[in-house]
TITI-622503 format. One record per atom (N, C-alpha, C): residue in three letters; atom name; x negated, y negated, z. Coordinates in Angstrom, 2 decimals, decimal comma. Atoms other than C-alpha are relative to their C-alpha. Layout:
BEGIN
+-----+----+---------+---------+---------+
:   r :  a :       X :       Y :       Z :
+-----+----+---------+---------+---------+
: ALA : CA :       X :       Y :       Z :
...
+-----+----+---------+---------+---------+
***
This chain:
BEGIN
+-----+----+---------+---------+---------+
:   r :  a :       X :       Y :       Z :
+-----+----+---------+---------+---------+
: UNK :  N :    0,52 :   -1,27 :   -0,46 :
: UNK : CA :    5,71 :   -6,95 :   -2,72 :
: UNK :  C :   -1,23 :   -0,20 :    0,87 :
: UNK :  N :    0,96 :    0,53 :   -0,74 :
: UNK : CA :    2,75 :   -8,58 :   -1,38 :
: UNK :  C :    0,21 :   -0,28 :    1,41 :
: UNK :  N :   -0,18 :    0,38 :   -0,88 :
: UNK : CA :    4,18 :  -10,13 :    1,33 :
: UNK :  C :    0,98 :    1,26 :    0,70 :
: UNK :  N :   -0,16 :   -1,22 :   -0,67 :
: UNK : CA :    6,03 :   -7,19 :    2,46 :
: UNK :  C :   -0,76 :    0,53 :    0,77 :
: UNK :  N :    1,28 :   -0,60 :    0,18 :
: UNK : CA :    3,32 :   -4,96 :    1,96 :
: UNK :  C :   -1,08 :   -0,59 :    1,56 :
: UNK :  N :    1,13 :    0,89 :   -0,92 :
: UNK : CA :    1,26 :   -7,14 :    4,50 :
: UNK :  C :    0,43 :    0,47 :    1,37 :
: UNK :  N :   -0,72 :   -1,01 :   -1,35 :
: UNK : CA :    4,29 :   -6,44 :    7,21 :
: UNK :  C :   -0,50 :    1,30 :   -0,20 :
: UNK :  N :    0,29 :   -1,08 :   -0,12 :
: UNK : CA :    3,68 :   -2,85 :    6,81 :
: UNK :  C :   -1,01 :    0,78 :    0,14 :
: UNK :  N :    1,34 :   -0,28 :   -0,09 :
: UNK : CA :    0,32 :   -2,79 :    6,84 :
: UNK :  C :   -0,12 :   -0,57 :    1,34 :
: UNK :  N :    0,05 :    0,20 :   -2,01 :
: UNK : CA :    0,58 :   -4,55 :   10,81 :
: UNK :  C :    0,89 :    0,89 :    0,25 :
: UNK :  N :   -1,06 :   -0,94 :   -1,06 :
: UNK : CA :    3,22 :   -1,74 :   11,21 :
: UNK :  C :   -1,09 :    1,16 :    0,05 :
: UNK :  N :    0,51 :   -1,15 :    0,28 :
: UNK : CA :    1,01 :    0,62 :    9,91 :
: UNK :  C :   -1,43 :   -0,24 :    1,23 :
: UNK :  N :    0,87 :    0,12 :   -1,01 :
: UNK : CA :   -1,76 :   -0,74 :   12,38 :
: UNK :  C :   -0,10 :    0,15 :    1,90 :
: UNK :  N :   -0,24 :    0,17 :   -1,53 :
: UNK : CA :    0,25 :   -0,91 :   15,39 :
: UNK :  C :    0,83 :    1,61 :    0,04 :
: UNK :  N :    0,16 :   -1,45 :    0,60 :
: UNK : CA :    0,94 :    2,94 :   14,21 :
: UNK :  C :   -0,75 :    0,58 :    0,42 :
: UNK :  N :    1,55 :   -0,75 :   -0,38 :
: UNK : CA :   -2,44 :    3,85 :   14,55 :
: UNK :  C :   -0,76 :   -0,16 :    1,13 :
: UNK :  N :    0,47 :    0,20 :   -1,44 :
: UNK : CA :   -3,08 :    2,20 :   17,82 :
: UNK :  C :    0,95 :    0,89 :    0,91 :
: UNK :  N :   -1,23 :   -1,15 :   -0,52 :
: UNK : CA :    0,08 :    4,20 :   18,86 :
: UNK :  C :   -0,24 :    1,48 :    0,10 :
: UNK :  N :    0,71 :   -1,74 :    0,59 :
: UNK : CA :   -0,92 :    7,51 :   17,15 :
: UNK :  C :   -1,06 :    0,17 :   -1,05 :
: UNK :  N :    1,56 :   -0,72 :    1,15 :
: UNK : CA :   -4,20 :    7,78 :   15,91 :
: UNK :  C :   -0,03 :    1,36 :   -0,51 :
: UNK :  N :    0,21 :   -1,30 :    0,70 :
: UNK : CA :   -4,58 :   10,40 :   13,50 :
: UNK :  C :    0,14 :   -0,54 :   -1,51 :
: UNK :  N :    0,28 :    0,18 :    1,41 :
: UNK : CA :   -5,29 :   10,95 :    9,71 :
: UNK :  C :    1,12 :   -1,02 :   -0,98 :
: UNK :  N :   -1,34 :    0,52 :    0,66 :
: UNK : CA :   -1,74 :    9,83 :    8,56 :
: UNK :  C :   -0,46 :   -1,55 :   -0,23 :
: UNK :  N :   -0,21 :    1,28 :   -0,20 :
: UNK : CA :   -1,64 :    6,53 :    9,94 :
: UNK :  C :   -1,28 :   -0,72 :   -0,61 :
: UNK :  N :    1,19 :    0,56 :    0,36 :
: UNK : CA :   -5,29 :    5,70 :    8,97 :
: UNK :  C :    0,38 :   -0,25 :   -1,80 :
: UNK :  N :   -0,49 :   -0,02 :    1,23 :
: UNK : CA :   -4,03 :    6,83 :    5,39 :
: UNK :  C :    1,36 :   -1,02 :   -0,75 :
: UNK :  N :   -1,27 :    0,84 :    0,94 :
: UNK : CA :   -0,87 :    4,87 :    5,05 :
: UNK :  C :   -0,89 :   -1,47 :    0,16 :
: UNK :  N :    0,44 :    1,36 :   -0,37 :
: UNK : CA :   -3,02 :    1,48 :    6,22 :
: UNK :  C :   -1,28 :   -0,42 :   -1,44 :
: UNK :  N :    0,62 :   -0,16 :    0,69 :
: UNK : CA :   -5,65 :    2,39 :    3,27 :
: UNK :  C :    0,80 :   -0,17 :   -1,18 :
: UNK :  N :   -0,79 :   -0,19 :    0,96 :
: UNK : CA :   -2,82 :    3,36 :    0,90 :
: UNK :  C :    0,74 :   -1,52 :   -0,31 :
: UNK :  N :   -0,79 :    1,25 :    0,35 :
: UNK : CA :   -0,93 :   -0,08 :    1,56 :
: UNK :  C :   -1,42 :   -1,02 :   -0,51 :
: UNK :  N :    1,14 :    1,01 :    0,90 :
: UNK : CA :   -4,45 :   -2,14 :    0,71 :
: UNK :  C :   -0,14 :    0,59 :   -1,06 :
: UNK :  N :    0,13 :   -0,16 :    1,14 :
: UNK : CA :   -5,06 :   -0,44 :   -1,98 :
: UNK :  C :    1,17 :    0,06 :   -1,03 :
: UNK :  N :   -1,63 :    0,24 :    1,24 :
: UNK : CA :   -1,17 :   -0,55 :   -3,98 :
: UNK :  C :    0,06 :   -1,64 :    0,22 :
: UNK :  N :    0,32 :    1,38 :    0,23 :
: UNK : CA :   -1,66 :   -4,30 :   -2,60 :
: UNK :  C :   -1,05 :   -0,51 :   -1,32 :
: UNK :  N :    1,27 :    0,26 :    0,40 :
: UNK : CA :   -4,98 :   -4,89 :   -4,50 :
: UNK :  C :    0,83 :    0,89 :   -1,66 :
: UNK :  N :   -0,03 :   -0,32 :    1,22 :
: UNK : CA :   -3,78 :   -2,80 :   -7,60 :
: UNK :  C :    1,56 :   -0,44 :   -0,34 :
: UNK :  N :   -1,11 :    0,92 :    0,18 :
: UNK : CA :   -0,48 :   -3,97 :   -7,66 :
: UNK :  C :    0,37 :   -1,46 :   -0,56 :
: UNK :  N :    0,11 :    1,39 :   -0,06 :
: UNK : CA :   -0,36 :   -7,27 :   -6,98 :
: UNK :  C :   -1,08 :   -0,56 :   -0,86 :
: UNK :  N :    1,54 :    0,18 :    0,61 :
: UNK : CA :   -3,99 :   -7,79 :   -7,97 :
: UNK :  C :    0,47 :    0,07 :   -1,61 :
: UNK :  N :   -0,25 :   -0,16 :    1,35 :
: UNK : CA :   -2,93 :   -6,41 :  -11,59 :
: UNK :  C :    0,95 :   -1,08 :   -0,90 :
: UNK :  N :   -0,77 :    1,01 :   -0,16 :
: UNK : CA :   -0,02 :   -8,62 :  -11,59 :
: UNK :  C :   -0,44 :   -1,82 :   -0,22 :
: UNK :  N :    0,88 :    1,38 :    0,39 :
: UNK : CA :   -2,06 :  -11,71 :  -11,35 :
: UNK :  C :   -0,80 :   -0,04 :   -0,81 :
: UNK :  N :    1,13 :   -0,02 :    0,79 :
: UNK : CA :   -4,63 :  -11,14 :  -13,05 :
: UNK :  C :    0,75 :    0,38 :   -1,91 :
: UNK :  N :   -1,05 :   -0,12 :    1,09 :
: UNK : CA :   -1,86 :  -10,22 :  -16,14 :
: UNK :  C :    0,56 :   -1,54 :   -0,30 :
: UNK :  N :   -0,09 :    1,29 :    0,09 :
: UNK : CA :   -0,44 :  -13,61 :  -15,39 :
: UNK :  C :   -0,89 :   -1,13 :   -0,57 :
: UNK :  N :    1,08 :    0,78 :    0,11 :
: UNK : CA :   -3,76 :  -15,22 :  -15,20 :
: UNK :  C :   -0,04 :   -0,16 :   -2,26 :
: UNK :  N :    0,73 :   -0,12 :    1,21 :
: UNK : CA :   -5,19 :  -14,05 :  -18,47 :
: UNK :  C :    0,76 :    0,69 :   -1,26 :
: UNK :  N :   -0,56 :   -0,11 :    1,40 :
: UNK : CA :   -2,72 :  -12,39 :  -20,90 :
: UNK :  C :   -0,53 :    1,54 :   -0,14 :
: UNK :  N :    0,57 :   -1,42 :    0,08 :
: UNK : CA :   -4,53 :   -9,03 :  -20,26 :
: UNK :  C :    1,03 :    0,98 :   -0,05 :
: UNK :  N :   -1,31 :   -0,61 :   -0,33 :
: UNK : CA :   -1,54 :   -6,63 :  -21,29 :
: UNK :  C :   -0,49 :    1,44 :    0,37 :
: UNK :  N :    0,33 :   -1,82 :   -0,29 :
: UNK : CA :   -3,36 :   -3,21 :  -20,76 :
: UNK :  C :    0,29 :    0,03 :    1,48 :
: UNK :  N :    0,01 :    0,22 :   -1,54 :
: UNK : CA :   -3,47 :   -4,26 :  -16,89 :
: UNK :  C :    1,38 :    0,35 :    0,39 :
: UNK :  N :   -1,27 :   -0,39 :   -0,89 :
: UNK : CA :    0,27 :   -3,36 :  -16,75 :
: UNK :  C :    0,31 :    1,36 :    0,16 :
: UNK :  N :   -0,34 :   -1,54 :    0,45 :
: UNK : CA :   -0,11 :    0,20 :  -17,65 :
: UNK :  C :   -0,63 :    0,20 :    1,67 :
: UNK :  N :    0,54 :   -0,11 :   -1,46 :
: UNK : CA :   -2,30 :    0,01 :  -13,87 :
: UNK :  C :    1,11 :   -0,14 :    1,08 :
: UNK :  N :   -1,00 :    0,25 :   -0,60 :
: UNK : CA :    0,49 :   -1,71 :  -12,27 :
: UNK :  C :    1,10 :    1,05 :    0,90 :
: UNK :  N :   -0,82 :   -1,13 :   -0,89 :
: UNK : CA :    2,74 :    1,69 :  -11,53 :
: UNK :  C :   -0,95 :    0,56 :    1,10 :
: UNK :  N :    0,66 :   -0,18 :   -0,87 :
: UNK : CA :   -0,10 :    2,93 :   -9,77 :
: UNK :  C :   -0,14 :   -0,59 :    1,47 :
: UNK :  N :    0,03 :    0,93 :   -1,69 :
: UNK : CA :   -0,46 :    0,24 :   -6,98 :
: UNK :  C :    1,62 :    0,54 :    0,36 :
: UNK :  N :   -0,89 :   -0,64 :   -1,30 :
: UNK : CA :    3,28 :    1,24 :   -6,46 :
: UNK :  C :    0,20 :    1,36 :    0,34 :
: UNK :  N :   -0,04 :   -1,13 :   -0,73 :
: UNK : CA :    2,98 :    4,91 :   -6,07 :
: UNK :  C :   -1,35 :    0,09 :    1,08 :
: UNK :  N :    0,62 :    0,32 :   -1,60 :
: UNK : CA :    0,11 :    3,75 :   -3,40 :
: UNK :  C :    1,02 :   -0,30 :    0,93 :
: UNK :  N :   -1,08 :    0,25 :   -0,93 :
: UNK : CA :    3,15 :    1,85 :   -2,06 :
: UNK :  C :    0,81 :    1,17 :    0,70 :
: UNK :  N :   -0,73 :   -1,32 :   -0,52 :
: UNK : CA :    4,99 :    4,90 :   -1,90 :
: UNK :  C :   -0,50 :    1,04 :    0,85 :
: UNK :  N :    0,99 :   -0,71 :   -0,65 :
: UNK : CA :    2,32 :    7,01 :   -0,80 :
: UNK :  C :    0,03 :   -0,18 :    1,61 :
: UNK :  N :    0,47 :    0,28 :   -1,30 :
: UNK : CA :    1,63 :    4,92 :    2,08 :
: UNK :  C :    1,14 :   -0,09 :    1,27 :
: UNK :  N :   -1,17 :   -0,74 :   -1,46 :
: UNK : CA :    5,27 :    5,17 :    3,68 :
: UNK :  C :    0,39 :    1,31 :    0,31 :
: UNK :  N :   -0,07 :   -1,72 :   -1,12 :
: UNK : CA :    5,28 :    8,73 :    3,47 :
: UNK :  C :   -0,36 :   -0,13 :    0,46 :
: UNK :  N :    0,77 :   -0,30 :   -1,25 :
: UNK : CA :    2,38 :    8,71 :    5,18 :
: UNK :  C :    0,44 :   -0,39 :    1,49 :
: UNK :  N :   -0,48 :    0,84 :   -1,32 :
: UNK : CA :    3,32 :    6,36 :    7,84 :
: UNK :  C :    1,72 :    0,98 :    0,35 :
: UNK :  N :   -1,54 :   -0,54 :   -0,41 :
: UNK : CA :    6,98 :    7,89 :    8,10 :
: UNK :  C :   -0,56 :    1,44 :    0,28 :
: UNK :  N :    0,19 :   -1,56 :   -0,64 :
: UNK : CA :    4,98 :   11,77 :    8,41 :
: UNK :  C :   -0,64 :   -0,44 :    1,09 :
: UNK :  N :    0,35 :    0,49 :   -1,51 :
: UNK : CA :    3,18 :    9,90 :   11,37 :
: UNK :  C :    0,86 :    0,04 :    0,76 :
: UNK :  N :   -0,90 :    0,05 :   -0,72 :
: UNK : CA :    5,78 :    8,90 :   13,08 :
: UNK :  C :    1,08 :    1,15 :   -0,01 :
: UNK :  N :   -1,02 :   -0,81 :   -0,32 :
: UNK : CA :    7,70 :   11,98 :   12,73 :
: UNK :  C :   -0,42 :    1,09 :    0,72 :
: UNK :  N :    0,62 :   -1,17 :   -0,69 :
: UNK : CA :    4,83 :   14,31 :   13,95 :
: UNK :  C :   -0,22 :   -0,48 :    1,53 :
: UNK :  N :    0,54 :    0,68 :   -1,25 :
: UNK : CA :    4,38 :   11,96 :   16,81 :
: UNK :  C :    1,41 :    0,43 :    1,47 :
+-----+----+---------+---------+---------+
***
């Protein structure tokens, strides 16, 4: 998801150089942050055995989700 995530975050950039506006700024925010709580949670679960950290985990992906609406209502208002 990480590495995805990373593509979509240069789509989501070359988005915003395209059509600047709130959206696109939002889906590029939305994909670092479901990266970072996602992923981030993910490792850091691995790492250390921390099991509460997975209850966080859905969160980073309804950022994921978040952030292609956004990007997909960009590109549709555009």
């Amino acid at each position: 998801y990480q590495m995805y995530h990373a593509f979509a975050l240069i789509a989501a950039a070359w988005a915003a150089a395209r059509w600047p506006g709130g959206l696109t700024s939002a889906s590029g925010w939305l994909f670092v942050a479901g990266t970072v709580i996602f992923s981030g949670s993910l490792y850091v679960l691995s790492l250390t055995g921390l099991r509460w950290l997975g209850a966080i985990t859905p969160i980073g992906g309804l950022a994921f989700l978040a952030g292609w609406l956004c990007l997909a209502a960009a590109c549709w208002k555009s």
